[in-house]
C-alpha positions in Angstrom: 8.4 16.4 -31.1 7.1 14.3 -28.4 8.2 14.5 -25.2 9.1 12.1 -22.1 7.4 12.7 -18.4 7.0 11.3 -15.4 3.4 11.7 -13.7 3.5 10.8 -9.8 0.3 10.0 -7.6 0.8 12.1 -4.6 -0.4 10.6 -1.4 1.8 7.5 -0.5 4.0 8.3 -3.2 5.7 11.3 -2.7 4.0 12.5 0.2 4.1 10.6 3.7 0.3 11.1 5.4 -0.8 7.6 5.6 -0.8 8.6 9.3 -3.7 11.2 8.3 -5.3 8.4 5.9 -5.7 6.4 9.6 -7.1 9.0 11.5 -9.7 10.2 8.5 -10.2 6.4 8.6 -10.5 6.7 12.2 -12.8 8.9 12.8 -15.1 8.2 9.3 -16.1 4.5 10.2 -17.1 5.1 13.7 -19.2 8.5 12.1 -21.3 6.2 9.7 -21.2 3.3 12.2 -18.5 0.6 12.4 -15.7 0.1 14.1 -12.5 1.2 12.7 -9.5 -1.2 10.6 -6.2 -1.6 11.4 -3.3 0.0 9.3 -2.7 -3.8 8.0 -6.3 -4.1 6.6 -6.3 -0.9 5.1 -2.9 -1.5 3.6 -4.7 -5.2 1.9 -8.0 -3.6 0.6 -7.5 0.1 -0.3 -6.8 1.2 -3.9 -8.0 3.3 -6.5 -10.7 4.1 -7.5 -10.9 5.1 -4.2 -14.6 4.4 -4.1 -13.9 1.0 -3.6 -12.4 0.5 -0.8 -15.1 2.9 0.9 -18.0 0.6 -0.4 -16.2 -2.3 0.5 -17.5 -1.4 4.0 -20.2 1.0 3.1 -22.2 -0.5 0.3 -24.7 2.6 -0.1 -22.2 5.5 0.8 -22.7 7.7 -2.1 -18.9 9.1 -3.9 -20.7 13.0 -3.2 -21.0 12.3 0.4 -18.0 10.1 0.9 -15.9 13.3 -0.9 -17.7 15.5 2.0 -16.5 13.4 5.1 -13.0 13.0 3.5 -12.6 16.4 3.6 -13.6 17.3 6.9 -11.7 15.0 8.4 -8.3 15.4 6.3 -8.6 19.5 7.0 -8.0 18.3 11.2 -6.0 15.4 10.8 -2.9 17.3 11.2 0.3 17.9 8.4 2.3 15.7 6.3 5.7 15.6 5.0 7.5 14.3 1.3 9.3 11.7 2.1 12.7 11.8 2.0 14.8 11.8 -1.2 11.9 12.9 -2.9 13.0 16.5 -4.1 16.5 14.9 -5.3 14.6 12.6 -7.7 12.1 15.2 -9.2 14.9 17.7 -9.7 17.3 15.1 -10.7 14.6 14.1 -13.4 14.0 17.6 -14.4 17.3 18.5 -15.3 17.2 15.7 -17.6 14.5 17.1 -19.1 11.6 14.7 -17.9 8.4 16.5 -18.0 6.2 16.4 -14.7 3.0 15.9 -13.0 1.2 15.2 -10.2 -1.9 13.4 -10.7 -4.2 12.8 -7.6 -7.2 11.9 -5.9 -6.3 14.3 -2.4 -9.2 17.6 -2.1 -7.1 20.7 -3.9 -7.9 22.3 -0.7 -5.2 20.1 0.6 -3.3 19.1 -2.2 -2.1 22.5 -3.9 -0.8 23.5 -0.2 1.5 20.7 0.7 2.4 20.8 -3.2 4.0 24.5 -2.3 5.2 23.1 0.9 7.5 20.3 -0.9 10.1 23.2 -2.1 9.4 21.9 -6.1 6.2 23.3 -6.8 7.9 25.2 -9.9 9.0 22.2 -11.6 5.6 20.6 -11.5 4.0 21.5 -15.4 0.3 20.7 -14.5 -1.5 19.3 -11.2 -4.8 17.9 -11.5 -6.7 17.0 -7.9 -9.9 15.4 -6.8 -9.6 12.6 -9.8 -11.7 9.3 -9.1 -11.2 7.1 -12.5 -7.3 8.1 -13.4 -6.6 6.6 -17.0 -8.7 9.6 -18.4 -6.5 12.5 -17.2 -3.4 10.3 -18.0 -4.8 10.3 -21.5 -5.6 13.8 -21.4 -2.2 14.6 -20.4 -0.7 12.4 -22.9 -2.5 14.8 -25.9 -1.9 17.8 -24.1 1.5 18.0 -23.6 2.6 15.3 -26.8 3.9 12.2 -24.7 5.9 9.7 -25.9 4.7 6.7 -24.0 7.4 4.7 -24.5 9.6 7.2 -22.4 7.3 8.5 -19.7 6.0 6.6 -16.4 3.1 6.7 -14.0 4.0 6.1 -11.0 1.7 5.1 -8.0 1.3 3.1 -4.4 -1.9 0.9 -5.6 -3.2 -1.7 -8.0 -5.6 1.0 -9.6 -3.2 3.3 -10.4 -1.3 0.6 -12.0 -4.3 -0.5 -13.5 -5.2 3.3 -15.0 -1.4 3.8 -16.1 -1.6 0.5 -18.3 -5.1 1.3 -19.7 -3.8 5.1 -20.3 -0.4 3.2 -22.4 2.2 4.3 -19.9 5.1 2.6 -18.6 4.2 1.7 -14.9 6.3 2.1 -11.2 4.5 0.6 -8.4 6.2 1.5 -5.3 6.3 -0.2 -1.7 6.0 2.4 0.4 2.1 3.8 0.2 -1.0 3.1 0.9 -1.5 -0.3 -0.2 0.2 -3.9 1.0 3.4 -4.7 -1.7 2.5 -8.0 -2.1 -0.8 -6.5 -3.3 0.5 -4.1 -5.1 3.1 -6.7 -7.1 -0.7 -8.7 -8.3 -1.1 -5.6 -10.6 2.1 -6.4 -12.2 4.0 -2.8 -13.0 6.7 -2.6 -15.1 8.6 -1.7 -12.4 8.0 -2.2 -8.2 10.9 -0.5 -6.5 11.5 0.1 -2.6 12.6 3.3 -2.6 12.1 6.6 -5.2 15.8 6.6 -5.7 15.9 3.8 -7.7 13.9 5.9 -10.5 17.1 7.0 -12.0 18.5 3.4 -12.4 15.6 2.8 -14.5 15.6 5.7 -16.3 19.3 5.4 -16.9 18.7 1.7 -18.7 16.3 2.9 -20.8 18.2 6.0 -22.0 
């Protein structure tokens, strides 16, 4: 019997720390020096992998070292929150019997913490941290757990993770409120861009 899931990026998606994105940002560019980018430039040019929006400004920064500054930074940029609504939707979706994951490109050193922190830790089957090229682990999770792809969704705040959710056979959710620009974000052309989590069980309820 297959069964139907929903796998969510995690930062920009579920959890609100673009703030910390800026000051890793912030304190990164001026470290391997350049000046820093605005919040709107960021918004236009990041995306996954996330490799390319750091060579997009640093041609010869290596992914090992790059991995290394994140890190630093992110364990002093301060705390983050889930955005709101967010706990409603995950447990609305596992009562209906949605399998879920988190699939992400955060450090687990800063990942599996603010996982516990969001109150639905024990409703998450798998989280997988410190991914680069996505569509892999969606596959992966597709033959581990016996997906129906026609009834489960990635869901995730850039082109690239729209990108790896199409190339993995998923249905795809873009949504507004991450990392990257919407208008940006529409170019990748999801099956779905919504403005606010919420609207997940509209679509699930059409397609049910």
């Amino acid at each position: 019997m297959k069964n139907k899931a929903f796998i969510f990026d995690w930062s920009g998606t579920l959890c609100d720390n673009f703030h910390l994105f800026k000051k890793v940002v912030d304190n990164i560019f001026p470290e391997l020096g350049r000046e820093t980018i605005s919040k709107n430039e960021i918004k236009k040019n990041f995306t996954l992998p996330y490799m390319k929006f750091w060579n997009k400004y640093f041609p010869e920064l290596s992914k090992e070292k790059q991995d290394i500054l994140y890190e630093k930074h992110l364990q002093n940029a301060g705390t983050a929150d889930i955005y709101p609504q967010v706990s409603e939707t995950i447990k609305y979706l596992h009562k209906n019997n949605y399998l879920l994951f988190i699939l992400s490109s955060d450090p687990l050193s800063t990942l599996l913490p603010d996982i516990k922190k969001s109150g639905f830790a024990k409703l998450i089957s798998k989280t997988i941290g410190e991914v680069h090229e996505k569509q892999n682990n969606l596959i992966s999770l597709s033959e581990e757990y016996s997906l129906d792809k026609n009834l489960s969704y990635y869901v995730g705040d850039t082109f690239g993770d729209v990108e790896a959710g199409k190339i993995a056979g998923f249905k795809t959710i873009g949504i507004s409120w991450g990392y990257q620009d919407k208008n940006e974000l529409a170019k990748s052309k999801p099956n779905y861009l919504i403005d606010d989590i919420v609207e997940i069980k509209d679509i699930i309820n059409k397609t049910t």
